[in-house]
C-alpha positions as CSV (number, residue, x, y, z in Angstrom):
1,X,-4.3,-24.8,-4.9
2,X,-2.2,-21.6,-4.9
3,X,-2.6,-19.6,-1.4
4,X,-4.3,-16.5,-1.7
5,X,-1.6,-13.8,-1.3
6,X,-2.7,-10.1,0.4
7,X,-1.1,-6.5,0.5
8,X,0.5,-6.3,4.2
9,X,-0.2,-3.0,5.7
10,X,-1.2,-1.0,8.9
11,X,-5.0,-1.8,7.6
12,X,-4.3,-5.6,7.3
13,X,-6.8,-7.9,9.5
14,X,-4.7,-10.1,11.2
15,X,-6.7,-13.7,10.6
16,X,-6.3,-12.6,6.9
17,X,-2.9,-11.9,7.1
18,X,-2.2,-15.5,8.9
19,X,-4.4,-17.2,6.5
20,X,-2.3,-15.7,3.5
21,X,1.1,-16.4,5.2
22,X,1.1,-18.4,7.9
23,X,4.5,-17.3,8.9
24,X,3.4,-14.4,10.4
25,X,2.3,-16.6,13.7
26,X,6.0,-16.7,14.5
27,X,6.6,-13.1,14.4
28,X,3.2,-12.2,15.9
29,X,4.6,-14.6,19.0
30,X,8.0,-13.0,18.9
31,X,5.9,-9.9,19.4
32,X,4.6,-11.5,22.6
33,X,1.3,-10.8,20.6
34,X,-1.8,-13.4,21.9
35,X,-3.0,-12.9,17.9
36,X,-3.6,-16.5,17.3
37,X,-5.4,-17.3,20.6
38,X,-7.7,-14.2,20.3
39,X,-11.2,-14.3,19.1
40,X,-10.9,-10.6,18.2
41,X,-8.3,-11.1,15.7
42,X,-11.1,-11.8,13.2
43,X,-11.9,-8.3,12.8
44,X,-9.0,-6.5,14.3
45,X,-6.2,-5.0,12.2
46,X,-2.6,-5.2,12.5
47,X,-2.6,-1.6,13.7
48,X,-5.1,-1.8,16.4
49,X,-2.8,-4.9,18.1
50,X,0.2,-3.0,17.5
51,X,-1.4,0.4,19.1
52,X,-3.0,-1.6,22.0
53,X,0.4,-3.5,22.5
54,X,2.8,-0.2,22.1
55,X,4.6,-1.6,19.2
56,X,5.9,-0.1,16.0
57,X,3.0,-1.4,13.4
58,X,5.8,-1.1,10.2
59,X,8.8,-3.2,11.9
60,X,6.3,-5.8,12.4
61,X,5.0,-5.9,8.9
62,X,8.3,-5.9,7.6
63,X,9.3,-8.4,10.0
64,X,6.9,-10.7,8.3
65,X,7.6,-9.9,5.0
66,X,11.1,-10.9,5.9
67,X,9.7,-14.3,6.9
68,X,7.6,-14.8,3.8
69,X,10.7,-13.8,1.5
């Protein structure tokens, strides 16, 4: 079964974005981000945990797109 593969942006939720490449965990945790472990990561977007958290939103998506290659 092929993995279902998403567009990465600022609008991304972040459970959909693990789901579709599960090598974003590692960059979320080099982030310090708690993305995994949180229950509102189900409707929460990679934007509102990188404005909550004071990060830049776009070095973390291409961080991860890095990762998936």
């Amino acid at each position: 079964m092929k993995k279902k593969e998403i567009k990465l942006s600022l609008k991304s939720n972040i459970i959909e974005v693990v789901k579709a490449y599960p090598e974003a965990i590692e960059v979320f945790a080099e982030y310090g981000l708690p993305c995994i472990g949180c229950a509102a990561a189900h409707y929460e977007s990679i934007k509102d945990i990188t404005t909550e958290f004071g990060i830049n939103g776009n070095e973390l998506i291409e961080k991860i797109k890095k990762r998936i290659g």
